[in-house]
N, C-alpha and C positions, 0 to 999 in steps of 0.2 A: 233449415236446408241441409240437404246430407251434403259429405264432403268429400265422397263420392269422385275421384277424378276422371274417371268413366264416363260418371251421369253429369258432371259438372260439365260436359264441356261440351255434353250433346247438348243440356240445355242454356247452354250460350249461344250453342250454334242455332237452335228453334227459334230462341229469343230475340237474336239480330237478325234471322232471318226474315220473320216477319216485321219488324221494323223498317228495316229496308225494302220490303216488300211496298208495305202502306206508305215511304217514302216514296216506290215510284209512283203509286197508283197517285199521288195528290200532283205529283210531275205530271203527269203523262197526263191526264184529263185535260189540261190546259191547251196541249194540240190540238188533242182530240174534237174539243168544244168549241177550239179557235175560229170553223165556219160557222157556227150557231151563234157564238157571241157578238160577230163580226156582223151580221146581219140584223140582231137583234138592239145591238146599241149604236147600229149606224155608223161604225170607227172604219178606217182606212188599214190597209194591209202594212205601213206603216206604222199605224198606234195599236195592230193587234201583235207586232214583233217585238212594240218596248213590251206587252206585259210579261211576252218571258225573258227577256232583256234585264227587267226588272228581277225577277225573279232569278235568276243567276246571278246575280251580282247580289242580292243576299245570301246567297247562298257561297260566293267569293267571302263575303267579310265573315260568316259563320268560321269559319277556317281560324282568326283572329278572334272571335269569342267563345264558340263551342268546342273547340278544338282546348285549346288554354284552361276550359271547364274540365273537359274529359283528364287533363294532366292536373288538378288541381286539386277537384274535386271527385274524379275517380270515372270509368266508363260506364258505369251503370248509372249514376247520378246522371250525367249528360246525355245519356240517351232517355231515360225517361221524360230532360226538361225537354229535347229535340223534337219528341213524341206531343208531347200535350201543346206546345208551339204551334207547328203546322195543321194538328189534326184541327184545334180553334179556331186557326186566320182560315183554316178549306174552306172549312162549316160559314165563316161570316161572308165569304164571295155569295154565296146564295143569296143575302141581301141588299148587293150593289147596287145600284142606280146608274152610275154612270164609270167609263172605262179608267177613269183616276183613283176611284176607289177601288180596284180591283188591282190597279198598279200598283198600290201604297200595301194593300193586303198580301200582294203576292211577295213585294221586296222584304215586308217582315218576316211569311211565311217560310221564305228563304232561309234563313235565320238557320230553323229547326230543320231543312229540309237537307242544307248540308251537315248539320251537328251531326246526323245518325251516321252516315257515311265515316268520319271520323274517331267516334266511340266504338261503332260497330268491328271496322278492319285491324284497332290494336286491339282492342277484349278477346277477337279471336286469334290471332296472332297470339297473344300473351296464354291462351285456356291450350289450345293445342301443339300437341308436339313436330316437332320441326319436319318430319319427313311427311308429314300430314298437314301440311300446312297451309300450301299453295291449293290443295283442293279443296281444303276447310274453309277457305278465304273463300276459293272462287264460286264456293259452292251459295255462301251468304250471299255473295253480292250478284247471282245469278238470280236471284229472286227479285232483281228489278226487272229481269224481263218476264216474273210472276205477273208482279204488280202492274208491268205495262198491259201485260193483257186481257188481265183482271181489271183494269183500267177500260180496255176497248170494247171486252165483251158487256159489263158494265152499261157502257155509254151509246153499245148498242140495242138495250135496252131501254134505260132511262130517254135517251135521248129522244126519240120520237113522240113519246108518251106524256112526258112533263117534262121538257126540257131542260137546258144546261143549269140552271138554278140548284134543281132537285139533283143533277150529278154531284154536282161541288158541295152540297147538305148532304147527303148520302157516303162520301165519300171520305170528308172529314169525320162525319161521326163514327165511323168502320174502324178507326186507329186507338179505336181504345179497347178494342182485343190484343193489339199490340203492347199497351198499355198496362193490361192487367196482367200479360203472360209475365211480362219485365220485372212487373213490379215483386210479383208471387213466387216469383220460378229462377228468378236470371241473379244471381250473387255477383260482388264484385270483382276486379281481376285480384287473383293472389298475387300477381307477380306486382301490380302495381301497387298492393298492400304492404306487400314484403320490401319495394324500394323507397315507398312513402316511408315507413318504419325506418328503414337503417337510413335515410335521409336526415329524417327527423333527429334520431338520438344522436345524431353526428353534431349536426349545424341546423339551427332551427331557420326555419326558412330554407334553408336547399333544397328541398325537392319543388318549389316551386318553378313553372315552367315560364320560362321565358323565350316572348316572340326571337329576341336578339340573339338566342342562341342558336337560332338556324344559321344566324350570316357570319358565324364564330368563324376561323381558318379551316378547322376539323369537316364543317360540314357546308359552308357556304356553294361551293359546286354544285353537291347534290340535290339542296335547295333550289339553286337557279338552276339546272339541269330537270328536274322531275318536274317544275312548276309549267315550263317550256314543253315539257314532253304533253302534259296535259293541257297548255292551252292549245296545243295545235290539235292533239286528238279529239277535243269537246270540241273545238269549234267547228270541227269537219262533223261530226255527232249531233251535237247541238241543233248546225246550219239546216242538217238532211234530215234529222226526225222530228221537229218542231213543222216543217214544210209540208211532210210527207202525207201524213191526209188531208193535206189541202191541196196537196198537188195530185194525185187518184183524185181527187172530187173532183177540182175542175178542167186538169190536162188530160185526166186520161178513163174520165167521164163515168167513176164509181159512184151509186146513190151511198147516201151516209152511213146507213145499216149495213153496206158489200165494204164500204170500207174500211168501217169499225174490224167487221171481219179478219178482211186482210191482216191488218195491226194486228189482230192476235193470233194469226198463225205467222207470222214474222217473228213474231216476240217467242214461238216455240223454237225455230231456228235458234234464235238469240241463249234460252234457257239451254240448249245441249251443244253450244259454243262454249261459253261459261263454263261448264263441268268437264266436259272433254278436255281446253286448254288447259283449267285448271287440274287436271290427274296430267296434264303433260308438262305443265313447270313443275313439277314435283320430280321430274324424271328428266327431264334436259334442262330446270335451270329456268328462273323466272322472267330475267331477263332475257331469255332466247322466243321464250312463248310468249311473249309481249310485244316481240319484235316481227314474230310468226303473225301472231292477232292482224297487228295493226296495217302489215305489207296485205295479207289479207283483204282485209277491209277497201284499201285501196286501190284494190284491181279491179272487185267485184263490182264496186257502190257503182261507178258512173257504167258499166255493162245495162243493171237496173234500171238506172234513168233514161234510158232509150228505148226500152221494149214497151211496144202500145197492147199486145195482148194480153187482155183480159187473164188469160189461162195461163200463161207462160209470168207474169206480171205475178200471179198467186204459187205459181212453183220457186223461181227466185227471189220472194223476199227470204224466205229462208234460209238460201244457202247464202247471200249475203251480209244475213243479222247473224248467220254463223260466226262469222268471223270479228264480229264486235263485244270479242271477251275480255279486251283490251281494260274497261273498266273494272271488272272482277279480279282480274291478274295484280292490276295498280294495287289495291288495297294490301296484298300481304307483301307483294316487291318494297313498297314506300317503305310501310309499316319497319320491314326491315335493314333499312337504311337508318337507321336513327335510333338511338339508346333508349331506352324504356320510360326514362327522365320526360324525352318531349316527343317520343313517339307517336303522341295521337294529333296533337301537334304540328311536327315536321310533317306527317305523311297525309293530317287535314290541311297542313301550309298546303304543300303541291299542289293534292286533288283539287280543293276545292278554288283556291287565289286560280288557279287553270279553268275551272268552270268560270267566276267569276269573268275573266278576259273573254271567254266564249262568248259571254253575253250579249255581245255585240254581232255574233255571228247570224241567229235571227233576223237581228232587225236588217244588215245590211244585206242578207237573202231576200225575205223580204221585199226591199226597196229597188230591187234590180229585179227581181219578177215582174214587176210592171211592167218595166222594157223587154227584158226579154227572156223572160217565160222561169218557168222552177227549173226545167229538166237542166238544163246547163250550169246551173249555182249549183243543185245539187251534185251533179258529177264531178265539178273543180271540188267539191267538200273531199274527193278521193285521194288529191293530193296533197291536201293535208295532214291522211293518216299517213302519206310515205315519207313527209319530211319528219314526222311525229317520231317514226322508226328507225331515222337516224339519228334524231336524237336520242334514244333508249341508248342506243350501241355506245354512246359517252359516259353512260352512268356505269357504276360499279355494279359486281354480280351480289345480291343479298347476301346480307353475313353469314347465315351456316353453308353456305354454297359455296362458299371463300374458305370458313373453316374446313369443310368436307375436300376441299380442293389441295390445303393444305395438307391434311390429314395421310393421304393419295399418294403425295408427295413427296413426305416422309417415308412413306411405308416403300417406296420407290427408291427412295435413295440409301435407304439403311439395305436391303438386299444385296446386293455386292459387296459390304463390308461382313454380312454373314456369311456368305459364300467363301466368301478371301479368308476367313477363321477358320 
């Protein structure tokens, strides 16, 4: 592999890209499929909420094992095992029998579904340079609303034709274009080469990461502060697009092909939220455009849930899913809270233990649509991203933000002493 730091770092950024890509598309199927499966295995809107219930919550404890890989064993190694994980347990949902076996498949698939997320946002983090960084990031993890749509249009094919089965076969076995790019192309991070190294010849055993160094004096805030910020933004996430084509199918009377649709002209809104906030934390500040994202998010989502037109229903899913960049922005914000030591780590701690608490947010959506209906769960999911945004404004601004701030500062204060000379 050339050493190229040019080429090195475009192709980490292809590399996770598509990773996290086929990470959402194995996510996102499972909504997608949620009326077809629910029909066909005869389960309750109840037991079709734990299976992504289920699946978020391994995707919670991936944080605790994938996360700890990616600091142990290096970012390339963890997303390759993240990859070959989930793309296996998709492919085996194709031959369930009954909705238990798809819960147990989903909770392991979880596993691998948040690993990527974790390797993925410190590799790039650590390949690109700091003033490129917030877009580098957002730019990777804007490709889950690739995947989501790659996910719908997908499923608006498959699904008619040979049903949710042949999606889930179809769909795991597609991640090993992921697989081979990683393997052939994507090297490991220098930066966590070079601290593995001087770790090493220090103290054998130090660079190992440890869970308990999140809740140290140094960083324990940030920890409970970023884990909080993420479970309230996933669960308002989570609640509203685990629902949402199933609420178009039966509230607002889309056939499943219009609504597959929908979902992926939504998910185009979503992919030029992603890259636009992401060139704009680069320019005011991570935590400002996180804070932008998520108040965003919360004004729009419940306007959506009220509109019964057809046509007007297909103009703002987009400017809605706009503003859901909030996930893209996290991965290089986290990432930069936390020393290079347990960076994949601290910043899988957050993201994903925050998905994990989400996971409840389905099923209790869910369980209250019975009574009384999706459109009103999903619009309370709006206030969620607003308490979500007050808690960002608690966390610190990422470290070169702080340095460059610094830097500003100085240059500020020495001025008048030159002048006075």
């Amino acid at each position: 592999m050339s050493s190229n730091p040019a080429s090195l770092k475009w192709r980490v950024l292809i590399g996770c890209f598509l990773s996290y890509m086929f990470d959402a598309v194995d996510i996102i199927i499972l909504a997608i499929a949620m009326p077809a499966i629910t029909a066909s295995l005869h389960i309750t809107q109840s037991q079709a909420g734990l299976l992504v219930t289920a699946t978020l919550l391994g995707i919670g404890l991936s944080s605790v094992v994938m996360g700890r890989l990616a600091d142990t064993l290096g970012r390339r190694t963890a997303l390759l095992l993240s990859l070959v994980t989930f793309g296996t347990l998709t492919m085996a949902i194709a031959a369930a029998t009954d909705w238990r076996h798809i819960l147990l498949l989903r909770f392991l698939a979880g596993l691998g579904l948040g690993g990527v997320w974790s390797a993925a946002a410190a590799h790039v983090s650590e390949t690109w340079p700091a003033h490129q960084r917030g877009r580098a990031t957002a730019f990777v993890l804007s490709s889950f609303s690739v995947g989501a749509a790659v996910a719908a249009l997908t499923a608006a094919w498959l699904l008619p034709l040979y049903g949710w089965r042949m999606l889930f076969l179809v769909c795991g076995a597609a991640v090993v274009i992921a697989i081979v790019y990683v393997w052939l192309r994507v090297p490991e991070s220098q930066v966590w080469c070079a601290q593995r190294a001087s770790s090493s010849s220090a103290t054998v055993g130090a660079g190992s990461a440890r869970l308990a160094d999140l809740f140290a004096a140094g960083t324990l805030r940030t920890t409970l502060l970023g884990t909080a910020t993420s479970a309230l933004a996933l669960s308002a996430y989570w609640g509203a697009s685990t629902w949402l084509p199933t609420f178009l199918v039966r509230e607002r009377g889309l056939d499943v092909a219009t609504m597959a649709s929908f979902v992926a002209v939504l998910n185009i809104g979503m992919f030029l939220g992603y890259n636009v906030f992401g060139v704009l934390a680069d320019r005011i500040g991570k935590q400002r455009a996180v804070i932008a994202s998520l108040i965003g998010s919360g004004l729009t989502l419940p306007v959506y849930t009220f509109v019964t037109d057809h046509a007007t229903l297909l103009m703002l899913g987009p400017v809605f899913a706009f503003f859901m960049a909030f996930a893209g922005l996290v991965g290089s914000y986290f990432a930069e809270l936390f020393p290079t030591r347990i960076r994949a780590t601290g910043a899988g701690f957050c993201f994903n233990v925050g998905r994990g608490i989400s996971a409840f947010s389905p099923l209790a959506l869910g369980s209250a649509a019975t009574a009384f209906g999706f459109a009103p769960g999903i619009a309370l999911c709006g206030a969620l991203f607003l308490l979500s945004a007050g808690v960002v404004a608690l966390l610190p601004r990422a470290a070169n933000e702080q340095e460059a701030a610094a830097d500003t500062s100085a240059s500020r204060n020495a001025i008048p002493s030159l002048d006075a000379s």
